[in-house]
N, C-alpha and C positions, 0 to 999 in steps of 0.2 A: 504494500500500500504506500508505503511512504516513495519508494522506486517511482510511484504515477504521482507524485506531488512534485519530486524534485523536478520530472519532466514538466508538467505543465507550467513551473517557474521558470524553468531554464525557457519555454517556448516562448513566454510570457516577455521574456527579458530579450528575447533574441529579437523578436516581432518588434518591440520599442524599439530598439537600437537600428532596427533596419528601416521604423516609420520616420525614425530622426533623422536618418542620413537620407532619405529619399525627399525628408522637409528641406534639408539645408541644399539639396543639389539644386529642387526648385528653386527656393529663395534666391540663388545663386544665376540661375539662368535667368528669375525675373530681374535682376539686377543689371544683369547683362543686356537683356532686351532695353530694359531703360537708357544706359547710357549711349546703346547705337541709335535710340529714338531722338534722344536728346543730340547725337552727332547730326544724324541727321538733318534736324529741328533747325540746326543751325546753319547746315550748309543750303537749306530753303530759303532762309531767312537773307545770307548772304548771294543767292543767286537771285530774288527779288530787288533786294538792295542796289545789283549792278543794272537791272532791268530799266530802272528808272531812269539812267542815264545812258543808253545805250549805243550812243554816237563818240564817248570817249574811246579813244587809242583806235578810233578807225579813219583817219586820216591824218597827216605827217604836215606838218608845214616846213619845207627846208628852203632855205637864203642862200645864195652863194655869192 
C-alpha cells in the first residue's frame, strides 16, 4: 500500500515540474513574440515616418 502512495506522489511531483517548465517555455515565447511585435511596431512607425516626405534623396543638385 504505501509502494501506490509513494507512486502517486512521485506522479504528483513529476506532473508539477513538467506543468512549470511547459509554463515558463510559454511565458518565454510570449515574451519573444512581444519584442519582434514591438520591433516591428517600430520599423512601421519608421517607414511611415519616411512616407511623409518622400521626395528626399531623390534628386542631386551638383554645381561645377
Amino acid at each position: 500500500m504505501q509502494s501506490s502512495t509513494v507512486n502517486s506522489a512521485l506522479s504528483a511531483v513529476s506532473q508539477s515540474v513538467s506543468g512549470t517548465y511547459v509554463q515558463d517555455v510559454s511565458i518565454k515565447m510570449l515574451d519573444n513574440a512581444i519584442d519582434l511585435n514591438n520591433t516591428m511596431a517600430q520599423g512601421t512607425i519608421k517607414m511611415m515616418e519616411n512616407s511623409v516626405t518622400p521626395y528626399l534623396g531623390s534628386n542631386i543638385d551638383i554645381s561645377v
